[in-house]
C-alpha positions in Angstrom: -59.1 -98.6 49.1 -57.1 -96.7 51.4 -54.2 -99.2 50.6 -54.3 -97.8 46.8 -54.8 -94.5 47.7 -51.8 -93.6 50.1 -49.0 -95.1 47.7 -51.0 -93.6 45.0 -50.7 -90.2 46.5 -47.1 -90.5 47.5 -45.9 -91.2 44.4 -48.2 -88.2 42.7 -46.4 -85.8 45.5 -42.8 -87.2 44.7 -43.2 -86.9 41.1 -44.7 -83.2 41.1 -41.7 -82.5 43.2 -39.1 -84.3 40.9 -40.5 -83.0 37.7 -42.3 -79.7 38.9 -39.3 -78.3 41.1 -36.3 -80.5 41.0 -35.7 -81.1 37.4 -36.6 -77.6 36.3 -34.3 -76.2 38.5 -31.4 -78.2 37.9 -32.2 -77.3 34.0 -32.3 -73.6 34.4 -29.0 -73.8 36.4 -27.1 -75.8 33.9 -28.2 -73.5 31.4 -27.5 -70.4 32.9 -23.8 -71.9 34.0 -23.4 -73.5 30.4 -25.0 -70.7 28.0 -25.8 -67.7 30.2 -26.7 -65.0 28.0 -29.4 -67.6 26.1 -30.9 -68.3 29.1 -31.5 -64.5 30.5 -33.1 -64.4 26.9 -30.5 -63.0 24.7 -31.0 -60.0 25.7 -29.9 -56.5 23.9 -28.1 -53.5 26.1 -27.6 -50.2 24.3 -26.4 -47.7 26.6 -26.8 -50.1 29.8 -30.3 -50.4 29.2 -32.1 -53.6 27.4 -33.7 -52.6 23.9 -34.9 -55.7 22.6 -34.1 -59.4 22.7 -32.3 -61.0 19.2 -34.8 -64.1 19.7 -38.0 -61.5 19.0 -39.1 -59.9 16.3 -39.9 -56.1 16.6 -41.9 -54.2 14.4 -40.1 -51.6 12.3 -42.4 -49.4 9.7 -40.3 -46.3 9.4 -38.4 -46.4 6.2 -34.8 -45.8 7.6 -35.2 -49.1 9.0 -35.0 -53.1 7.8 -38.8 -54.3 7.9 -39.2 -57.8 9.3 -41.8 -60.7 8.4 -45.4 -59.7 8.8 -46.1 -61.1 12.2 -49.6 -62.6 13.4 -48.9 -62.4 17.1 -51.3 -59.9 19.2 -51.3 -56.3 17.8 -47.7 -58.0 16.0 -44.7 -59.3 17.7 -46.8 -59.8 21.1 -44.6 -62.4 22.8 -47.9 -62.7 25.1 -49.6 -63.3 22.2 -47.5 -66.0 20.2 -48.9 -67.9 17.4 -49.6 -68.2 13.4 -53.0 -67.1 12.2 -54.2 -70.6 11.3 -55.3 -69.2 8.3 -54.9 -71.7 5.5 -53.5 -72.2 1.5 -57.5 -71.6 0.4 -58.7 -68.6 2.8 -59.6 -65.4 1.1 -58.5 -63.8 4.2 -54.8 -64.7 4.2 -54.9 -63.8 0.0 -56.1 -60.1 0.7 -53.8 -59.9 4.1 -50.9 -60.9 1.3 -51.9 -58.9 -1.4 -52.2 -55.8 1.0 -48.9 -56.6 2.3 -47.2 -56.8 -1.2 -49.0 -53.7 -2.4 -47.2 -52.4 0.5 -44.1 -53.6 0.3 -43.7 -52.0 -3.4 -45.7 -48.7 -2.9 -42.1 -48.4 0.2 -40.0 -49.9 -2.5 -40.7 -48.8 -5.7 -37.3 -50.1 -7.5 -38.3 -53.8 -7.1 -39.6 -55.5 -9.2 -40.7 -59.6 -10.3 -41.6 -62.4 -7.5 -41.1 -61.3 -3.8 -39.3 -63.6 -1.2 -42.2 -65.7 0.9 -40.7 -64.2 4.3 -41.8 -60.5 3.2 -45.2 -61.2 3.2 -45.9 -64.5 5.1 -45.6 -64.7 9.1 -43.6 -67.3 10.7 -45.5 -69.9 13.0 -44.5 -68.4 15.9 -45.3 -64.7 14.6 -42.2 -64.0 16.2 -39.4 -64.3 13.4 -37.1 -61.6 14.3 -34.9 -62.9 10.8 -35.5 -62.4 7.2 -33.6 -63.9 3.9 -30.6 -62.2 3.0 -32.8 -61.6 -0.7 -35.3 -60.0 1.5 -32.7 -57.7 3.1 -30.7 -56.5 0.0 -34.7 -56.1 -1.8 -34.9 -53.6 1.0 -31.4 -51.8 1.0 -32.1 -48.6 -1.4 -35.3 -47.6 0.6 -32.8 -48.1 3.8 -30.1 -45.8 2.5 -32.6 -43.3 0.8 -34.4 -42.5 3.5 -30.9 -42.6 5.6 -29.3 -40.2 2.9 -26.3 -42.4 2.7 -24.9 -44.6 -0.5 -26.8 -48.1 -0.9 -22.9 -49.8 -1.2 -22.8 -48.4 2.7 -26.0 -50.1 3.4 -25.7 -52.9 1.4 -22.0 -53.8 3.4 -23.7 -53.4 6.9 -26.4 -55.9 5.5 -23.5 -58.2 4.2 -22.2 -58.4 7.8 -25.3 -59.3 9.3 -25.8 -62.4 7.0 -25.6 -65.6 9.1 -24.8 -68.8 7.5 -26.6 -72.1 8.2 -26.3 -73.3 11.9 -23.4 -75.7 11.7 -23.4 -75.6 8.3 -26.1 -77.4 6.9 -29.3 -76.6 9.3 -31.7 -73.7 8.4 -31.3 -71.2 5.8 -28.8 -68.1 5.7 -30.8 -65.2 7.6 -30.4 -61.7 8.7 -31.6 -60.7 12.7 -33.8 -57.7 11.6 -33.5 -56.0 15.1 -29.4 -56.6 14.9 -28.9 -54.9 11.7 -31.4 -51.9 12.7 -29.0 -51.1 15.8 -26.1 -51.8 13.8 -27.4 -49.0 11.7 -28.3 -46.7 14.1 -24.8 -47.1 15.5 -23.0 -47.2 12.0 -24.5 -44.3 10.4 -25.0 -41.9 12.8 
C-alpha cells in the first residue's frame, strides 16, 4: 500500500504547487505586465482617490444621474454578492419585480412612451452590468438634463460619446458604461 501511496502523494503535492501557486502567479504577472490597469480592476481615480471600478455596476437613483440595469446582487451591485435571481420566464415574483420596475421607470420619466428596452428592467446574470443600450440611455436623457437644468442636446452629446461599439466589431451589442457617463457628467456640467 505504501508503494501507491507515496507517489500518489508526491504527485498531489507537485500538482497543488504547479497549479495552486506556480501557474497563478505566472498568470497574474503576465497580466499585470501585458494589461495592467485590467488587472488592478479597472479601476476609477477622481481626484487621486478610486470612486468606482468601470467593470461594476453602481447604483444611481437620483434623477440627475444615468440609472443602470436593475441589479439582483446583495442589497444591488454587491460584488460579494454576485449572481442573477434564478427567478424564471413563469414566476409571479420576477413579473411584479418587473412591473414595479417599469412603473418606476415612467412615474421618473414621464415623456416615454411604447415598449421599454429589456436592460431597464431585467438584471444581468452577473447582477453586475455596469452598461446599458444606447436606446436605454437616450430614453433617459430629458429626466438627466431636467433635473441638471441644462439643454437635453447637451446631455444627449455627452451620451453620444459614451456609446461603445461592438468589441472588434462584431462581438456584443453597442453599450454605454453607466458609471463613465455619470462622472463624465459630473465633470462636464459642473
Amino acid at each position: 500500500m505504501m508503494r501507491q501511496f507515496l507517489p500518489a502523494l508526491r504527485l498531489t503535492l507537485v500538482m497543488t504547487v504547479l497549479t495552486g501557486l506556480v501557474y497563478p502567479a505566472l498568470i497574474t504577472g503576465m497580466a499585470r505586465m501585458l494589461f495592467p490597469r485590467q488587472a488592478a480592476g479597472s479601476l476609477i481615480e477622481r481626484d487621486g482617490h478610486v470612486v468606482a471600478s468601470e467593470l461594476i455596476g453602481q447604483k444611481f437613483t437620483r434623477p440627475e444621474y444615468f440609472h443602470g440595469r436593475p441589479s439582483a446582487a446583495g442589497d444591488g451591485y454587491d460584488a460579494a454578492n454576485s449572481g442573477g435571481s434564478n427567478l424564471g420566464p413563469t414566476s409571479r415574483k420576477l413579473a411584479d419585480r418587473v412591473r414595479a420596475d417599469v412603473a418606476a421607470f415612467r412615474k421618473e420619466n414621464p415623456a416615454v412612451k411604447g415598449p421599454l428596452p429589456a436592460d431597464l428592467v431585467t438584471a444581468s446574470a452577473s447582477g453586475l452590468d455596469p452598461d446599458i443600450s444606447p436606446e436605454s440611455a437616450y430614453l433617459q436623457v430629458d429626466r438627466v438634463a431636467a433635473a441638471r437644468h441644462v439643454a437635453a442636446q447637451r446631455v444627449r452629446q455627452i451620451v453620444d460619446a459614451h456609446v461603445e461599439g461592438r468589441q472588434l466589431g462584431f462581438l456584443g451589442e453597442p453599450r454605454v458604461n453607466v458609471v463613465r457617463l455619470n462622472l463624465a457628467l459630473d465633470a462636464g456640467l459642473r
